[in-house]
C-alpha positions as CSV (number, residue, x, y, z in Angstrom):
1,X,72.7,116.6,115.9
2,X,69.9,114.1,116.8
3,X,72.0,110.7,117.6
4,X,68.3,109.0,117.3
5,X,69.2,108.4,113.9
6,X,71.6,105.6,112.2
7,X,74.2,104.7,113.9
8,X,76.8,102.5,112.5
9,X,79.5,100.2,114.5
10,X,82.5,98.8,113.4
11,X,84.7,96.7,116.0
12,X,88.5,95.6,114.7
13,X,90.6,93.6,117.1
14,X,94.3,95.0,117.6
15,X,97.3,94.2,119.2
16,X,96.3,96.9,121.8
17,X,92.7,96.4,122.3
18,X,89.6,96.2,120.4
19,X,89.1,99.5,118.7
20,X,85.4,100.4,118.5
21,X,84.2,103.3,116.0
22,X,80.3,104.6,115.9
23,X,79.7,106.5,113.6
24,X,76.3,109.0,113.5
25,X,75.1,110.7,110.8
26,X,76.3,111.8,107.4
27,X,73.0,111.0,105.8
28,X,71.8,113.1,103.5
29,X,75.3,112.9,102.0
30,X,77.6,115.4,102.6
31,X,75.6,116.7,105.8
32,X,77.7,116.4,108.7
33,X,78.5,113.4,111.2
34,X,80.7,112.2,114.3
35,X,82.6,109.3,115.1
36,X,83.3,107.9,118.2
37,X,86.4,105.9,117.7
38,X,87.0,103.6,121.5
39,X,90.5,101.8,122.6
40,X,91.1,100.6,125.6
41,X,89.5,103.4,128.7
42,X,90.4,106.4,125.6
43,X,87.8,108.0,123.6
44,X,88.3,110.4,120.4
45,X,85.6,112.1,118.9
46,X,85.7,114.1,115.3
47,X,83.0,115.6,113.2
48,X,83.1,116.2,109.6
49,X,81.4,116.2,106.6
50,X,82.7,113.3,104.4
51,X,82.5,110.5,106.3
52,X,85.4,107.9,105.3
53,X,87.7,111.3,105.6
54,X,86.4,111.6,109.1
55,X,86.5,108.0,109.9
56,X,89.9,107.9,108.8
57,X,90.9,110.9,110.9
58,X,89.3,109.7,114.1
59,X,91.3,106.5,113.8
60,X,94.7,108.6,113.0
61,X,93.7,110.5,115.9
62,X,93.6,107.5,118.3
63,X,96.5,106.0,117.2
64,X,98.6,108.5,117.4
65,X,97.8,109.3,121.2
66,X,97.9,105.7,121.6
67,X,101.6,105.8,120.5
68,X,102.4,109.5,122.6
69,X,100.8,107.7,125.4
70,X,103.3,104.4,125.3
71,X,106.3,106.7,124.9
72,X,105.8,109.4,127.5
């Protein structure tokens, strides 16, 4: 995928960090697309086709390691 494109950022502050997410691609709709989501030093990166389905499985993604990570 050519990252030369639009890129979109979204920053929301937590209790844990800020949590960053880029987000490349996914234009022409429904053509495919990444997302970086960023907490902290730990990155997660998902591709997919609808975008707020992928968005919303990055951030599931980080969370959820986030939590593993404070309990193990």
């Amino acid at each position: 995928m050519n990252k030369t494109g639009k890129v979109e950022s979204f920053y929301f502050p937590t209790k844990d960090g800020m949590l960053k997410l880029h987000v490349y691609g996914f234009n022409p709709v429904g053509s495919w697309g990444e997302v970086y989501t960023t907490l902290n030093e730990q990155t997660v990166c998902v591709k997919g086709f609808h975008r707020q389905k992928t968005i919303m499985r990055s951030v599931k993604m980080m969370l959820d390691s986030n939590v593993n990570k404070k309990q193990g």
